[in-house]
Every structure is written in structure tokens, then in C-alpha cells.
N, C-alpha and C positions, 0 to 999 in steps of 0.2 A: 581570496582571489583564485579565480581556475586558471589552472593551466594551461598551454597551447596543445597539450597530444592528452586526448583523453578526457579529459571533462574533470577532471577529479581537484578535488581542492587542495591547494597547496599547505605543507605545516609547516611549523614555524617557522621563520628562516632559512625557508626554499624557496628563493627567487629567480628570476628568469635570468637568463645575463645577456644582456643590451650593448648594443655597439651605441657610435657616436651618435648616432639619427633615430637612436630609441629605439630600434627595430631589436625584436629579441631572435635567439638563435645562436650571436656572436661566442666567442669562448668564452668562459670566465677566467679573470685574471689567475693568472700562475699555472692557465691550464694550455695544455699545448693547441697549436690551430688547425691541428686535424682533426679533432676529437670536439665536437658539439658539446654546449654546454647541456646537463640535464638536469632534473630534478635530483637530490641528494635521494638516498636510499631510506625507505621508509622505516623505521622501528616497526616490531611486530602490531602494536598498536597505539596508536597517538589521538590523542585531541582533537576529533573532526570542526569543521567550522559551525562556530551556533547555528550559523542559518540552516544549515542541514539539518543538526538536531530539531531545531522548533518545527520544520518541515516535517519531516520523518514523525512527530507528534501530533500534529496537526492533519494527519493523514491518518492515523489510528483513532483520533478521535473523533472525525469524519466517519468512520467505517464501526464506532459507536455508537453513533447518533443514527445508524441506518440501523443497529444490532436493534439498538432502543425500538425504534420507530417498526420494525418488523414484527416485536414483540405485543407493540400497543395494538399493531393493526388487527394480530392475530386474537389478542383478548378482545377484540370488539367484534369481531367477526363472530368469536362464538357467543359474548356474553349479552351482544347487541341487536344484531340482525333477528330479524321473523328466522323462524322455522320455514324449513324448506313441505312442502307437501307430500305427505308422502316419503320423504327422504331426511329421517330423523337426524340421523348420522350425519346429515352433509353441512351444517356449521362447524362441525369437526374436522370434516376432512381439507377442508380450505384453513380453519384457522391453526389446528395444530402442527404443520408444516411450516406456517409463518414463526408459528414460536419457538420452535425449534432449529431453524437457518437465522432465528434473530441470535439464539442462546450459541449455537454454533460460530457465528460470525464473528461475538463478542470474543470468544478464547481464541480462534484461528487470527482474529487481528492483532491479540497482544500474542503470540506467536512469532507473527512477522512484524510486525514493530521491534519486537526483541532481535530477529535477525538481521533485518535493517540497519541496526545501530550498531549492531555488532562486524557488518561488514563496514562502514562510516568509518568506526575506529580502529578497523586492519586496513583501509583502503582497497578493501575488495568490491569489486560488482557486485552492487543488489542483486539480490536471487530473486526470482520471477513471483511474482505473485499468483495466486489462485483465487484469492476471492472474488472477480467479477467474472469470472467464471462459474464459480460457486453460482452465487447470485442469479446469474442471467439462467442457467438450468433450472432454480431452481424456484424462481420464479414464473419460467415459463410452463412446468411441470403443476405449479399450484393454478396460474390461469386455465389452464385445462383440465383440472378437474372442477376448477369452479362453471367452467364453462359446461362440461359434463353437467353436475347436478342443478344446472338452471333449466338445461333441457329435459332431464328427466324428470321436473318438477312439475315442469307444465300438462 
């Protein structure tokens, strides 16, 4: 279950504490009624809730299946497509950037997946990601030179 402040999910036997009408916020018994109740203080690191974990995997394995798929595109590109005219070199220069941001993507995402989980079980904020940053450069850097050597082929 989350939380009311923060998003973060609760462990084990940190529950909210509710007055008569359900509403949370009220004290917790034995605690005095100036002082709001809150979540108990977290261990250095605990048990996050499944849902998070399968999440946090299911999002690394996503950014696999793109590692994968940038690597197929790349070997197709050079072991499939014509020759450019003229321009020997340019099945390479489009496909081995693909296979290379696929081979890079693959380690940078089990990177953060590892830090991921690792903040999960300290209850720390996720730390930012970089790979659809990654991606979107560095994709738009390979459409430009494919777009480059279609024109100079002609």
C-alpha cells in the first residue's frame, strides 16, 4: 500500500493511523495529539513491495528487447540491404551504430535496474535515467547519416 506523503510504499507494519471516520492523519494510540502520526522509521534496507520489483524488471527487460531489436536492425542493415552506389562504406556506417547503442543499452540497462532496486530496498528516490536520452541522440545522429548517404548515393 502507498502512502499519503510521498508515494513510497509502505513496510511491513507501517500503517497509517485513522480516527473514528477512517480518515488517516489522526495520532496513533499511546501517541500524544500534538504530534501526527507517521510512518515508523525505515531500516537501512527492507523488503520493497513485489509490485515494484516485477515493475523495476519488467522495465529492464523492455529496454532489452529494444538492446535486442537495435542489434537485429543493425545486422540487417549491413548484411541485408543493396549496396549504396558509390558509397561502399555506407551499410556500415548506419548499421554499426545500431549495434553498438544496442550492445550499449543492454549493459547501461542492467546498470540501472541494479540501481533501481537498490534504491526500492533503501527507500530512496529512483536516480534519473539516461537511456531515452541515450536512444533519442542517438538515434537521431544514425537517421542523419543514413539520410546523408541516400543522398549522396544518388
Amino acid at each position: 500500500m502507498l502512502s499519503e506523503t510521498g508515494g513510497r510504499p509502505r513496510g511491513r507494519g507501517e500503517e497509517a493511523a485513522t480516527d473514528a471516520s477512517g480518515r488517516a492523519g489522526s495520532p496513533a494510540p499511546g501517541q500524544p495529539a500534538g504530534q501526527p502520526a507517521g510512518p515508523a522509521p525505515q531500516p537501512a534496507e527492507h523488503e520493497p513491495d513485489a509490485r515494484y520489483t516485477f515493475a523495476n524488471e519488467r522495465t529492464y527487460l523492455a529496454w532489452i528487447r529494444t538492446a535486442l531489436g537495435l542489434i537485429a536492425a543493425g545486422l540487417a542493415v549491413i548484411q541485408l540491404l543493396p549496396p549504396f552506389h558509390g558509397i561502399r562504406w555506407g551499410r556500415h556506417a548506419i548499421g554499426i551504430p545500431l549495434i553498438l547503442l544496442g550492445g550499449f543499452i543492454a549493459v547501461l540497462s542492467y546498470h540501472e535496474w541494479m540501481a533501481n532496486q537498490r534504491a526500492l530496498r533503501r527507500g530512496q528516490p529512483l536516480p534519473r535515467s539516461w537511456l531515452p536520452t541515450v536512444l533519442a541522440i542517438t538515434i537521431t545522429a544514425v537517421g542523419l547519416i543514413a539520410a546523408v548517404v541516400v543522398v549522396a548515393a544518388r
